[in-house]
N, C-alpha and C positions, 0 to 999 in steps of 0.2 A: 706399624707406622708406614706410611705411603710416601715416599719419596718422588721429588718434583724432576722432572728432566731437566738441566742446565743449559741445553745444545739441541739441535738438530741438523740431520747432512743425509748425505748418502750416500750409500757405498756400491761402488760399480768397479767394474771390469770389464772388457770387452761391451756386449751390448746388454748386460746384465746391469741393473739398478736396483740397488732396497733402501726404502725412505726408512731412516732408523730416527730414534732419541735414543741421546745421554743422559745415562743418569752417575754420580758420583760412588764410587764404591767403596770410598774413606769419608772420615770427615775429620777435622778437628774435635779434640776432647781434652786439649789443655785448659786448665784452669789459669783463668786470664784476673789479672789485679786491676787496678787504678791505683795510680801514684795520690798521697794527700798531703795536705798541708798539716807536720804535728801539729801546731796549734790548735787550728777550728779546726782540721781533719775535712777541710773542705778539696774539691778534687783542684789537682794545680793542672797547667797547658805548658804545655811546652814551645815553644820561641826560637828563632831562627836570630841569632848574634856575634854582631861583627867583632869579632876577634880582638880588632885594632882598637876600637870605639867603643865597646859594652854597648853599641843602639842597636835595636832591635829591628830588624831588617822584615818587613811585608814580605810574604811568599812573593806577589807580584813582581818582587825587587830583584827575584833570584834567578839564576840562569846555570845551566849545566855542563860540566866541562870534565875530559878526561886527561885526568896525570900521566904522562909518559915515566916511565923510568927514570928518563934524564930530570924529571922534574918538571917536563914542559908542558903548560896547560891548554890544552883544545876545547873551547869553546863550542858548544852546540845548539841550534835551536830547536823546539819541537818538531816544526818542520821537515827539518832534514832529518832526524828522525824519524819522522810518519815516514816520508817517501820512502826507507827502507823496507816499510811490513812488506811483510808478503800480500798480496790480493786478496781480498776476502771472496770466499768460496764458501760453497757447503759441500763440496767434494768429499768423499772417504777413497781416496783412490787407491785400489788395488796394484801394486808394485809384482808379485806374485805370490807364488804359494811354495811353502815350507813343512816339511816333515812336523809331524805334533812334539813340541817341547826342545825344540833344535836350538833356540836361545838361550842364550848362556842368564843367566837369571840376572847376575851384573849387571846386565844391559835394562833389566826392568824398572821402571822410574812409579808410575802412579796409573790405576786399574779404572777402569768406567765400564759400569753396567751396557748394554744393548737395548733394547725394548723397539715394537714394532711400531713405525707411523706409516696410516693410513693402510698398506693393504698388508694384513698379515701373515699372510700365505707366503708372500715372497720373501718375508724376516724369517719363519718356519723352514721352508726349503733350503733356506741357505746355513740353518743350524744343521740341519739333515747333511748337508753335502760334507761341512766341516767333519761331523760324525763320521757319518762312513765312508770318507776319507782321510780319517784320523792326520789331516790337515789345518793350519795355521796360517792365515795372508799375512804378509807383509805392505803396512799401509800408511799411506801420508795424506796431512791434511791440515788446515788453517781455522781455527777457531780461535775468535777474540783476538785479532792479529797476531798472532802465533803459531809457524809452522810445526807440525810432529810429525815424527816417525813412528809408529805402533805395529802391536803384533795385534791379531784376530782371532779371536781362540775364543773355545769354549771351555766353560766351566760349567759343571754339572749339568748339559744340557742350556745353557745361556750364551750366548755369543757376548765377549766381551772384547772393549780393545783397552790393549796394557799399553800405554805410552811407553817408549825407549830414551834411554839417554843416550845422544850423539856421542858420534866415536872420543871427540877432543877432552869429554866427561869421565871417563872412563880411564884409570888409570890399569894397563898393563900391569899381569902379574911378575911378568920379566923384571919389573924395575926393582921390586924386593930380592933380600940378600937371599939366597938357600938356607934354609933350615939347616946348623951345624948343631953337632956334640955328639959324644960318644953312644955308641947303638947300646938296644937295652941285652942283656944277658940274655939267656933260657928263662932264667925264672923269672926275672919281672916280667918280661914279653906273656910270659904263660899267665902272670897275676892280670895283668893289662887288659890281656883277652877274656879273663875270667868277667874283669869289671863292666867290661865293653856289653859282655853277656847276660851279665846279671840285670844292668840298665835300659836294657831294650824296652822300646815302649812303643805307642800308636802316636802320634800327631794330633791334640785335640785341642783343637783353637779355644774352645770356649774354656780352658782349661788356666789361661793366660793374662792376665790383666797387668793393664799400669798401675802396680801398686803403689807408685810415689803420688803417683794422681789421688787414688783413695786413699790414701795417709791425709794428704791433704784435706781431703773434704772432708772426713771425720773430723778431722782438727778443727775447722773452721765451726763445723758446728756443732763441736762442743764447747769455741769461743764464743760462738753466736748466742748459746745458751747461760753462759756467763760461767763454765766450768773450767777447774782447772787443768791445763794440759802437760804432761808429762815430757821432758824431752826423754827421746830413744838414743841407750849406748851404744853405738856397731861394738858386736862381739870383738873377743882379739882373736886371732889367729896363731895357729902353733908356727914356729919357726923351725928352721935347722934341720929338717929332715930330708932324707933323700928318697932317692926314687923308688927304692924298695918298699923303704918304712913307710913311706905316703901311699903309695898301693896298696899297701896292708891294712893303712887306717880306713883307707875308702871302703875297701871291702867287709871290715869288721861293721863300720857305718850303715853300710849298704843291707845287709844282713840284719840290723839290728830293729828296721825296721822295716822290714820283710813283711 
């Protein structure tokens, strides 16, 4: 499947420029409903109504305001809203450069492919430069009236930029309590490590699915086909055991299907 670019900018530094496209490197794959009406099962709209009145209020009718704390309502128009965007740009501006993998991953929000516009040598060079200098820019830019901060990095040979979440997004691990309770013994510690050992494995993405999503679509179309559909019991779980005996069980578990 060929994927369409979203964007186009350019990323520069000093007197360096590369005319790139975006391409998206997620996409949506929730399974999305319509609302109907039981009756005729015809699709219903949904309506914007006055509270006070039950009348149905025209979007044109409507205006946007933010609740303070106190309860106090600030009024705003579109307007003074736009005036705030940022400038529209096709900038990718280089802020500088960062050790390869220096970001704490927290700070990573949502990934876009690279690809070259118009001359591809200077897209190529600059994958080269990242490589062999196992380097990552730090980059800001305005797309669709909205400023980001991104990192630059490659993946497998592809330059990509990973949008960041700004700092005020980001909750501090400081703010969580310390991990309390009593340390584990010699021998759970020894089972722990045995379990830790036994489960070692590789990272294989295609390994991974939303399986609530394909529950789902099987469901449907075995509704779609007029069959009947079974509801699923979540298993029970054993209770009451401790840290020993729960190690024990993993490990027997773990072994059994070896």
């Amino acid at each position: 499947m060929t994927i369409r670019a979203m964007w186009k900018g350019v990323i520069h530094f000093d007197a360096i420029r590369v005319p790139v496209k975006l391409y998206g490197a997620i996409e949506d794959r929730n399974v999305h409903f319509r609302l109907l009406h039981r009756g005729d099962l015809e699709p219903v709209h949904q309506f914007f109504v006055n509270p006070e009145t039950d009348e149905v209020v025209p979007y044109a009718n409507t205006g946007r305001a933010y609740i303070t704390e106190s309860g106090e309502r600030v009024l705003l128009n579109p307007s003074e809203l736009e005036a705030l965007e940022p400038e529209p740009s096709r900038d990718i501006e280089i802020l500088g450069f960062l050790p390869h993998q220096v970001i704490d991953h927290r700070w990573y929000n949502r990934p876009y492919y690279l690809g070259p516009d118009e001359d591809s040598a200077e897209f190529a060079a600059l994958a080269d430069a990242l490589e062999s200098m196992q380097v990552e820019g730090l980059a800001r830019w305005v797309m669709r009236n909205k400023s980001y901060v991104g990192a630059l990095q490659l993946y497998q040979g592809y330059p990509m930029l990973m949008s960041l979440h700004h700092t005020e997004e980001v909750i501090p691990v400081e703010s969580l309590a310390a991990p309390e309770g009593p340390p584990l013994d010699p021998r759970e510690l020894g089972m722990a490590r045995q379990l830790i050992e036994m489960l070692e494995a590789d990272f294989e993405p295609q390994e991974y699915h939303d399986e609530f999503r394909e529950r789902v679509l099987t469901m449907l179309d075995a509704k779609a086909q007029g069959k009947q559909v079974r509801t699923l019991v979540p298993p029970q779980h054993e209770r009451g055991m401790d840290v020993a005996q729960a190690l024990e069980a993993s490990i027997r578990q773990v072994r059994k299907h070896a």
